[in-house]
Every structure is written in structure tokens, then in C-alpha cells.
C-alpha positions, 0 to 999 in steps of 0.5 A: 500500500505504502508502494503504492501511495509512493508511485501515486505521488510520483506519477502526481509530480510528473503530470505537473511537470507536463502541464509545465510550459518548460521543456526540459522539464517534460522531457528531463526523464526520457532524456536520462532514460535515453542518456543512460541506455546509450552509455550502457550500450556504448560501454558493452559494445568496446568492451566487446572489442578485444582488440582495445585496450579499453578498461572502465573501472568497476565502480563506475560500471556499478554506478552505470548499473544502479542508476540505469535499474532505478530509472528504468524500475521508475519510469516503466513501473510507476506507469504500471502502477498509475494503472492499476491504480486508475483500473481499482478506482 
């Protein structure tokens, strides 16, 4: 319940964001989104390529990761939630 509340507040502050007249504010999280698959998938495709001496530190592999899992959970999971919520009312 808590869960939902948290992904109900959350999907309240990013409709206000839409109603902005700003457009980095409409588009700030698709941006990450995009920003962040793109690193990932940059990062994968040199480190596919034996052929480089390319090392990325672990850290900062770790970091890519978490951040990456957290947008993609928020994004695509508080539009799940602000469904289910919209089917139960």
C-alpha cells in the first residue's frame, strides 16, 4: 500500500511537470532514460572489442548499473502502477 501511495505521488509530480510550459522539464526523464541506455550500450559494445585496450573501472560500471535499474524500475513501473491504480478506482 505504502508502494503504492509512493508511485501515486510520483506519477502526481510528473503530470505537473507536463502541464509545465518548460521543456526540459517534460522531457528531463526520457532524456536520462535515453542518456543512460546509450552509455550502457556504448560501454558493452568496446568492451566487446578485444582488440582495445579499453578498461572502465568497476565502480563506475556499478554506478552505470544502479542508476540505469532505478530509472528504468521508475519510469516503466510507476506507469504500471498509475494503472492499476486508475483500473481499482
Amino acid at each position: 500500500e505504502q508502494d503504492l501511495t509512493e508511485m501515486e505521488n510520483v506519477s502526481k509530480r510528473w503530470s505537473s511537470d507536463m502541464k509545465s510550459d518548460s521543456w526540459l522539464s517534460k522531457n528531463t526523464r526520457p532524456l536520462t532514460l535515453i542518456y543512460l541506455t546509450l552509455a550502457s550500450t556504448i560501454l558493452m559494445i568496446l568492451d566487446s572489442f578485444h582488440s582495445l585496450l579499453f578498461d572502465v573501472d568497476t565502480a563506475w560500471v556499478e554506478l552505470l548499473k544502479t542508476l540505469l535499474i532505478t530509472v528504468y524500475v521508475a519510469y516503466f513501473g510507476s506507469r504500471g502502477a498509475e494503472k492499476i491504480t486508475k483500473i481499482n478506482k
